[in-house]
N, C-alpha and C positions, 0 to 999 in steps of 0.2 A: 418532841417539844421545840427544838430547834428550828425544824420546818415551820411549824406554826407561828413563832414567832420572825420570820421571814417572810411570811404571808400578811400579815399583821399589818408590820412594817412597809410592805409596799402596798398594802390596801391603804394605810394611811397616806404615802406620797400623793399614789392614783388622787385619792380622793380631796386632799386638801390641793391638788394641784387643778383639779374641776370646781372648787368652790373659789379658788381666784381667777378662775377663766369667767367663771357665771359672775362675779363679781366685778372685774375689771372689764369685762364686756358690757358688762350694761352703764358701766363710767364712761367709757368713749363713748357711747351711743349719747349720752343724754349732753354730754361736753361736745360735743360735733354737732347736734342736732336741736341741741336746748328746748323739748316735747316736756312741757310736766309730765304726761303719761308714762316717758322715761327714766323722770325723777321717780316716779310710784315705783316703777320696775327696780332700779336701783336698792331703793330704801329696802322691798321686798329682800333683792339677792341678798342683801346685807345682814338682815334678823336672820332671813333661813337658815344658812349658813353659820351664822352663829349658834344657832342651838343648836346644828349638826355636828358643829366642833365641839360645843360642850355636851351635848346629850348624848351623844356617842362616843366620843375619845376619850370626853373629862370623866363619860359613868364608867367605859373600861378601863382606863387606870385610876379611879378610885375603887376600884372592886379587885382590880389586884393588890393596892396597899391594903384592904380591909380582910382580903387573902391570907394575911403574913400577921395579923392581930389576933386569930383566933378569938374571934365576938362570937358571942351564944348566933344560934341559927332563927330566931325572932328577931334580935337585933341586925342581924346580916338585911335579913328579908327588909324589914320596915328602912332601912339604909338606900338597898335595892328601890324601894320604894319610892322615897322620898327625894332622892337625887337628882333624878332626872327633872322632877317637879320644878326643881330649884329654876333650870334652864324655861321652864314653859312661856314666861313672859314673853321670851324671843321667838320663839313661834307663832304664838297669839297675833303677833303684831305683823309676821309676817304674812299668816293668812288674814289680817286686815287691808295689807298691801295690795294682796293678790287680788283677792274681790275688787277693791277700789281700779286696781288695773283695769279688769277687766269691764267695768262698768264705765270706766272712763271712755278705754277704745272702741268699744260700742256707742258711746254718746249717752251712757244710760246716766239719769242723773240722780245719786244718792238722796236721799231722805238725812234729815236731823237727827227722823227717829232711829236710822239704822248706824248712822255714825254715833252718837250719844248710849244706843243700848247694846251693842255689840261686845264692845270691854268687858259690861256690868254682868250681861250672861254669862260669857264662857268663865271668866271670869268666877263665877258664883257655880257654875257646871263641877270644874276644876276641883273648887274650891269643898264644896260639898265631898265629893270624892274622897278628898286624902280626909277628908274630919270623919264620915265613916268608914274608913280604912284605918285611921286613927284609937275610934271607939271600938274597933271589933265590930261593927255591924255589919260590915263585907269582911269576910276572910281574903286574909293576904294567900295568894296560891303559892303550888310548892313550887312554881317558877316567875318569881315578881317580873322578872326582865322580860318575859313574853308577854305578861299580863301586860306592863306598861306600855309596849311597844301596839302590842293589839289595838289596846284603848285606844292610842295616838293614830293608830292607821285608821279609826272608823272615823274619831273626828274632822281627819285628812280630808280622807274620802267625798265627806260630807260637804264641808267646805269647797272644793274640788266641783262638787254636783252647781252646786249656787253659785260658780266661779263661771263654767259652761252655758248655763243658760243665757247670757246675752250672746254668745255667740250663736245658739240654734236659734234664740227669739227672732234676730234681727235678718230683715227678707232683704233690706239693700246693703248694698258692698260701700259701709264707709270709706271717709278718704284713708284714714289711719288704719286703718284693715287692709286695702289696698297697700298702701305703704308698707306694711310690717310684713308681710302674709301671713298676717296672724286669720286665716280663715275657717271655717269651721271646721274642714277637713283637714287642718294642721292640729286645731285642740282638740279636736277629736282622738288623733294617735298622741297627743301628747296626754291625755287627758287615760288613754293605754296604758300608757304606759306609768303612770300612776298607780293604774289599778293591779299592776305586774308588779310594782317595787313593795305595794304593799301587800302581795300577798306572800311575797319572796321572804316581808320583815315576819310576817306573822308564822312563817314555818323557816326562820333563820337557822334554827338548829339541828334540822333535821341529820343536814349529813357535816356535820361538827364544823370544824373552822372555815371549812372552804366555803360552804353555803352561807357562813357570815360574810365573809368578803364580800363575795360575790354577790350578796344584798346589798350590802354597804355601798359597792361600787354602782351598781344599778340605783340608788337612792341618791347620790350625788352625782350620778351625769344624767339622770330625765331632770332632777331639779335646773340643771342648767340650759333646757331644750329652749326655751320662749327668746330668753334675750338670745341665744346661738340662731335662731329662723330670722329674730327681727336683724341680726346684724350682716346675714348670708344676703339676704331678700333686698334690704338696702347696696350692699355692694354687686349682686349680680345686676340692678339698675344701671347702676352708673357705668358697666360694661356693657350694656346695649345701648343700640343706638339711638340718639332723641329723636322720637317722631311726633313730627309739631302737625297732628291730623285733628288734632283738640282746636275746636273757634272757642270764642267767649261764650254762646250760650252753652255749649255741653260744659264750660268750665265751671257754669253759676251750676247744670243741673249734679252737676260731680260735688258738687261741696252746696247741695240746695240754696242756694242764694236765692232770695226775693226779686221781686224784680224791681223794686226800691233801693234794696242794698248792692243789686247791680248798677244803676244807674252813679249811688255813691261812690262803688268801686273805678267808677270811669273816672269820675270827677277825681277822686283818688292820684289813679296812674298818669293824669292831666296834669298834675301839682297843684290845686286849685286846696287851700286853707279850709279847715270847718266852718269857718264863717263865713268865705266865699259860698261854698256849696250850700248853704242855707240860703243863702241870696239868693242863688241859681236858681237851686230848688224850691224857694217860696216854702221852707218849715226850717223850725224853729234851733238852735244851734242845738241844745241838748238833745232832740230827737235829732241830729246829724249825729250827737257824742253816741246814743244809745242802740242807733248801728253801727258805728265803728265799731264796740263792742260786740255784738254779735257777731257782723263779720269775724273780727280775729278770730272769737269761739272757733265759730264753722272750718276757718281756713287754717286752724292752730298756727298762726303768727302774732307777733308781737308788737309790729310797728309797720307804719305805711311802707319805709323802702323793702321793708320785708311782702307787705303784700303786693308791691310793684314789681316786684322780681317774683313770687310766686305765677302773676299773672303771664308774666311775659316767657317765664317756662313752661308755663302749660298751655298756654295759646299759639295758635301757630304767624299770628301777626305781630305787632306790638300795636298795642293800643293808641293811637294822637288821634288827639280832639283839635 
C-alpha cells in the first residue's frame, strides 16, 4: 500500500509538473510572438489541464474520502458517476480551443453555424447522458470509472478526427505551418499518440496502480506535444542561419499576396500614408483601408512597422522606392 501511494505521489508531481510546462510554454509563445493563433493555444492548454487536475486528482481524492464514509454501493456508483461530470465544462471548452486552433493555422475559416451550435450540442450530448443515467434507463456499470473515462476517450477521439482534417485537407504549406511545424506529419504522430493514451485510459486497470500512472503520465505529456513542437521549431530557426534567397515575388507567393496588395505593400515599406497610396494608386482610401486589412490577415501582423520588418526579413533586398 505504501508503494502505491509513492507511485501516486510522483505520478502526480510528473504530471502536474507537464501541465505547467504545456501551460507556461504556450504563455511565452504567444507573449514573445503576440499570433491570436497562440492565444487559441494558450486558452486551450489552460481548460485542458484544468479538467485534468480536477477530473483526475480532484475524482481520486474524492473517491478516497467517500472510501472512509461507508455510502451504500448505488450511491458510491452514481458519485463515481457524476463527479467527473462536474469538471466537463473545462474540457468542452478546451476541445473548442483546439478545433478553433486548428482551423485557424490552416486559414480555415469557422462558420457562425459551428461556433453558435457547438456549445448547445455536446452540451445537450452530455447532458442527456447523466439524465438517463439518472432515470435508470442506462444502467450505471459495475465500474462507473472506466465507463466514464471510455465515454470521454471516444468523444476525445472524435474531436481529435475534426481537429486533423485541416491539416490532411490543405495541399499548400501555410506560412504559420511553416512557422510552427505544425505539418501534417507532426499531427499525424501527435494525433498517435492520442490514440495510444486513449487506449492506455480505457484498459487503466488492467495491471492495478502501475498502468494507472503510467496512463496518466502518458495523458499529460502527448497533451503538452503542439505548444513543445511550436516552441522547439521556432527556436531551432533562430539558430540557423538567415538565408536572404527569398525576392519580393516568392515573399507575396509564400503569404499569397495579390498583386494589388503587393504593389500596397511597397507603398507600405516606402512610408507613403493611406491617403497618399490612394493618390498614387488612383482608388479610393477605404479600398487602401480594406487591403491593409487583408494584408495583415495573410501576413499575421499587426501594424505597418511590423509588416516593414516582416518584408525586409524575408527578402533578400530592402525595398526603396
Amino acid at each position: 500500500m505504501q508503494i502505491e501511494y509513492i507511485f501516486y505521489i510522483a505520478t502526480f508531481i510528473i504530471s502536474a509538473g507537464m501541465a505547467v510546462i504545456g501551460i507556461m510554454v504556450s504563455y511565452q509563445l504567444y507573449q514573445k510572438h503576440q499570433k491570436p493563433v497562440l492565444q487559441i493555444l494558450l486558452y486551450q492548454q489552460i481548460f485542458l489541464f484544468s479538467f485534468f487536475i480536477y477530473g483526475i486528482w480532484g475524482n481520486l481524492a474524492i473517491r478516497e474520502i467517500i472510501s472512509d464514509l461507508n455510502l451504500s454501493i448505488e450511491l458510491s456508483s452514481k458519485l463515481a458517476i457524476f463527479i467527473p461530470v462536474i469538471g466537463i465544462p473545462f474540457l468542452v471548452v478546451s476541445w473548442f480551443m483546439l478545433l478553433r486552433f486548428g482551423f485557424s493555422i490552416n486559414e480555415f475559416k469557422t462558420s457562425k453555424v459551428f461556433t453558435i451550435g457547438y456549445f448547445p450540442i455536446l452540451i445537450s450530448i452530455i447532458f442527456t447522458l447523466s439524465l438517463l443515467l439518472q432515470q435508470g434507463v442506462l444502467q450505471i456499470p459495475t465500474n462507473p470509472d472506466l465507463f466514464i473515462i471510455r465515454l470521454i476517450a471516444i468523444l476525445n477521439l472524435t474531436i481529435h478526427l475534426v481537429f486533423i482534417i485541416p491539416f490532411i485537407k490543405t495541399k499548400k504549406k501555410r506560412p504559420l505551418i511553416k512557422e510552427t511545424g505544425l505539418d501534417t506529419r507532426m499531427i499525424l504522430l501527435y494525433f498517435f499518440g492520442v490514440i495510444l493514451y486513449s487506449l492506455l485510459l480505457s484498459f487503466y486497470n488492467v495491471f492495478g496502480y502501475i498502468s494507472v500512472c503510467i496512463s496518466i503520465i502518458m495523458l499529460f505529456g502527448i497533451s503538452t506535444v503542439i505548444p513543445i513542437i511550436i516552441w522547439l521549431n521556432l527556436n531551432l530557426q533562430k539558430l540557423q542561419p538567415i538565408n536572404y534567397n527569398i525576392d519580393f515575388n516568392e515573399f507575396c507567393k509564400l503569404y499569397e499576396i495579390s498583386k494589388r496588395e503587393s504593389e500596397i505593400i511597397l507603398e507600405i515599406c516606402s512610408g507613403l500614408s493611406n491617403k497618399a497610396i490612394s493618390e498614387k494608386l488612383f482608388i479610393t482610401l477605404q479600398t487602401v483601408k480594406d487591403h491593409n486589412h487583408r494584408i495583415y490577415t495573410k501576413t499575421r501582423v499587426q501594424s505597418r512597422m511590423q509588416l516593414s520588418n516582416l518584408v525586409r526579413e524575408k527578402t533578400s533586398e530592402t525595398i526603396n522606392l
